[in-house]
C-alpha positions in Angstrom: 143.8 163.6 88.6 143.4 166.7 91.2 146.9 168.4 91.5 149.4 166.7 94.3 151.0 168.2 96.8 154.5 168.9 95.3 157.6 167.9 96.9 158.9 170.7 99.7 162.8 170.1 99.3 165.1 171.0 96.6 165.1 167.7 94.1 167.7 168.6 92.1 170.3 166.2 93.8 167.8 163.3 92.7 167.4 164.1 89.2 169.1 160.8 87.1 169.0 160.7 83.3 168.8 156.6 82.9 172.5 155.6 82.7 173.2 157.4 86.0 169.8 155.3 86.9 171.3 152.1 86.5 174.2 153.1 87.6 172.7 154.4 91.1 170.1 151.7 91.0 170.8 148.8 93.4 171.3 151.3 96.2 168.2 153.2 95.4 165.8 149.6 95.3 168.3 147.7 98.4 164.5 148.4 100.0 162.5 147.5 97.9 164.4 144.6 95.9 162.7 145.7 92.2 164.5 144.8 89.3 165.7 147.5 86.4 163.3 147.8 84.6 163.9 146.8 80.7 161.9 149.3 79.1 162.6 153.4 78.5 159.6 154.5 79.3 159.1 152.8 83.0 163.0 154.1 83.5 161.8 157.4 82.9 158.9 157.2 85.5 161.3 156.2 87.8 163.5 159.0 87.2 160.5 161.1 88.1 159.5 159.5 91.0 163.3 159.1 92.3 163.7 163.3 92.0 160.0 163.5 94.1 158.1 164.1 90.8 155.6 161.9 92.7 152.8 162.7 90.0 154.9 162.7 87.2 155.9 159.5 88.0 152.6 158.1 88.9 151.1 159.2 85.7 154.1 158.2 83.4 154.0 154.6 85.3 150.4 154.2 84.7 150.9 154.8 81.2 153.8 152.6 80.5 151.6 149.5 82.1 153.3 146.4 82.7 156.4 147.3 85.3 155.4 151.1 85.2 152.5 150.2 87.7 155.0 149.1 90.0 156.2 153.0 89.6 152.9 154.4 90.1 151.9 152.4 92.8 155.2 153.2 95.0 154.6 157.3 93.8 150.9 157.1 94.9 151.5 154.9 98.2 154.3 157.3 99.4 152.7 160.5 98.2 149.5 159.7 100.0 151.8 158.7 103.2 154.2 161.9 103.3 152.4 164.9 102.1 148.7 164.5 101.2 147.0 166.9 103.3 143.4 165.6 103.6 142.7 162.3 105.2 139.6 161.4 103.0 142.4 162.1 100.2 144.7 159.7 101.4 142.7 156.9 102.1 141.0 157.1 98.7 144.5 157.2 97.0 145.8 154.2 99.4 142.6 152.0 98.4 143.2 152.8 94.8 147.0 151.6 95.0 145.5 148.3 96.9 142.9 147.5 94.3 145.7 147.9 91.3 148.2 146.0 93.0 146.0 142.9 93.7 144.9 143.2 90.2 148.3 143.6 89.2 149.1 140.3 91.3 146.8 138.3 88.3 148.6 139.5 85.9 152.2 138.8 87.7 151.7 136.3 90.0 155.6 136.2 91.0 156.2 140.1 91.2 157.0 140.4 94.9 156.3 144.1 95.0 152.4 143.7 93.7 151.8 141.7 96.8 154.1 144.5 98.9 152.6 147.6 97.0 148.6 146.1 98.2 150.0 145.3 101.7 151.7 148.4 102.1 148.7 150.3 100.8 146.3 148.4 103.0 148.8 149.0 106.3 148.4 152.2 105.9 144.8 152.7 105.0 144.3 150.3 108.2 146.5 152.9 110.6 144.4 155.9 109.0 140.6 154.4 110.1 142.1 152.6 113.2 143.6 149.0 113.5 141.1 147.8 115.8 138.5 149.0 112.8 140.8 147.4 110.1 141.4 143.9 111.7 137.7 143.8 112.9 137.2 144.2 108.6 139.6 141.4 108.0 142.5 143.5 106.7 145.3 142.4 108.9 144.8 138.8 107.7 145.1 140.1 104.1 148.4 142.4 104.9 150.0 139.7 106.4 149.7 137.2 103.7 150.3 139.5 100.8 154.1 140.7 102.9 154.6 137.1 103.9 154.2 136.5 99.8 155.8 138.9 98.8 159.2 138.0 101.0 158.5 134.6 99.9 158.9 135.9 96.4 162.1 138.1 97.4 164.0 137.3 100.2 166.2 140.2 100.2 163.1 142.6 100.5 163.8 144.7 102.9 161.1 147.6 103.0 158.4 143.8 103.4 160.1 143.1 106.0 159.9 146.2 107.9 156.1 146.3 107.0 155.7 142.9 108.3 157.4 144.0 111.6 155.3 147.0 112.0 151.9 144.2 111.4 152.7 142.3 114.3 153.7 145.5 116.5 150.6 147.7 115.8 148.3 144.5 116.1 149.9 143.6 119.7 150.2 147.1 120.5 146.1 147.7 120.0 144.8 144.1 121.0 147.1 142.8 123.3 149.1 139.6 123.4 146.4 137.2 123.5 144.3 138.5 120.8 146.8 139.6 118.6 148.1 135.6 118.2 144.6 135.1 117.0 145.8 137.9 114.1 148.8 135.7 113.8 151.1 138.7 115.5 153.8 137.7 117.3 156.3 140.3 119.1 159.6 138.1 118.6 159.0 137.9 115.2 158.0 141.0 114.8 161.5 142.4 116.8 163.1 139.7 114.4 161.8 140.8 111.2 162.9 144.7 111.7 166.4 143.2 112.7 166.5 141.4 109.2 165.7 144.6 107.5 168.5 146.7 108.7 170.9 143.8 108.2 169.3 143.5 103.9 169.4 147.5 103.7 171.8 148.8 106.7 171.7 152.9 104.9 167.8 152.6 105.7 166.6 155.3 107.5 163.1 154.2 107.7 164.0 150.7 108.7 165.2 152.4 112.0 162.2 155.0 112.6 159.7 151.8 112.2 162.1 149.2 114.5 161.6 152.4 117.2 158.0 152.4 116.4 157.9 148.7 117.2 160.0 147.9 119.8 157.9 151.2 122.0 154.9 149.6 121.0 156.2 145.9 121.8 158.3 146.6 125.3 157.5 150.3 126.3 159.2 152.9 127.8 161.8 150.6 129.1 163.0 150.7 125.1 163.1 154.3 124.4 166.6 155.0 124.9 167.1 152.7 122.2 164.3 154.2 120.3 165.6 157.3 120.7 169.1 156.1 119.3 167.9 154.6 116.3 166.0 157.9 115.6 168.9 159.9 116.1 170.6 157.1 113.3 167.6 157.6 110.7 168.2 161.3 111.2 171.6 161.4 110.4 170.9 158.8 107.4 172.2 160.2 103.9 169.1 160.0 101.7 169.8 158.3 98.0 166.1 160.0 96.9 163.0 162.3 97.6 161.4 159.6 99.2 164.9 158.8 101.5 164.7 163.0 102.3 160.8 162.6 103.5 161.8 159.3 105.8 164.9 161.3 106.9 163.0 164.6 107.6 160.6 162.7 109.5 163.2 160.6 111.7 164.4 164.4 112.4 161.0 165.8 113.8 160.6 162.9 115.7 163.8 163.5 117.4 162.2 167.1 118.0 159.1 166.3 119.8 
């Protein structure tokens, strides 16, 4: 594995030992909705990945198997999102989290985050070669079902929920109305679905920056005062983790442009 990107902020606020884990650990998953894990060494890897040791973590997760690729997965996915500098890069690490999730789905047919980890993965890869490209290859179908699954699985999963919002925003917001229904996008519940997020996991700062996203993309300019607010909101979020400092560092350069 060629040498990640390491984190840019000062991690040491992050760093848990696995009783201070546990103890921080419902607040630290309220996105994400994944359980504590039962064995040491996929607490450890979350340890890593909590304090931005994003490689660490991904490696440690991979080793552990069994709940650890849950751990690398999330490292990989957020990695590639927040600080891999080349695009081929990132698209090859995105496609690799998507093929070990769905594999991981076999194995775990009921683990909500393996369908939210290949979703999330493919989202991404989708925004990186273009939407219109991605739903034209039958991704959006595929993203769709594996978030809709994977809420199915967890209700209380906040971070599917804002993915699933962001699906029927970016596929209205490229296609248009009419074709995006054919996608199965649909802006009310797409608006609804980032609503339901903030309500499961009201200290996210990420729910906000995407609900701004989508409601621009969905009704314009008329909606960026209120974009603009719930920027200014994720900005002033207090992050829990590294990957809470990158979502809160980014809320604040959007504010900046």
């Amino acid at each position: 594995m060629a040498k990640w990107t390491a984190f840019p902020y000062d991690s040491d606020v992050y760093r848990h030992d696995a009783a201070a884990l546990k103890k921080h650990w419902a607040r630290l998953h309220a996105g994400d909705a994944e359980p504590f894990p039962k064995d040491a060494a996929v607490i450890e890897a979350w340890a890593l990945f909590h304090a931005g040791d994003f490689q660490k973590a991904a490696e440690a997760g991979l080793k552990a198997g069994g709940a650890g690729l849950t751990v690398a997965n999330k490292a990989q996915a957020i990695y590639a999102n927040y600080l891999e500098k080349s695009e081929k890069k990132k698209l090859e690490l995105f496609m690799e989290v998507a093929e070990r999730a769905e594999a991981q789905q076999a194995e775990e047919p009921k683990n909500a985050n393996a369908y939210y980890w290949q979703a999330y993965a493919l989202g991404r890869y989708s925004q990186g070669i273009s939407v219109a490209k991605a739903l034209a290859q039958g991704l959006g179908g595929k993203v769709k079902a594996a978030l809709e699954t994977a809420i199915k699985l967890a209700p209380k999963h906040a971070d599917a929920h804002i993915a699933l919002g962001t699906f029927h925003a970016e596929v209205i917001d490229k296609v248009g109305k009419l074709l995006g229904k054919t996608q199965g996008a649909d802006a009310a519940t797409g608006l609804k679905m980032f609503q339901q997020a903030l309500k499961l996991n009201p200290s996210s700062a990420i729910a906000r920056v995407e609900y701004a996203n989508g409601l621009v993309m969905l009704e314009g300019d008329k909606k960026m005062k209120e974009a603009e607010k719930l920027y200014a909101e994720a900005a002033a979020c207090e992050p829990a983790d590294a990957m809470e400092r990158l979502d809160v560092e980014m809320a604040k350069a959007e504010l900046e442009d």
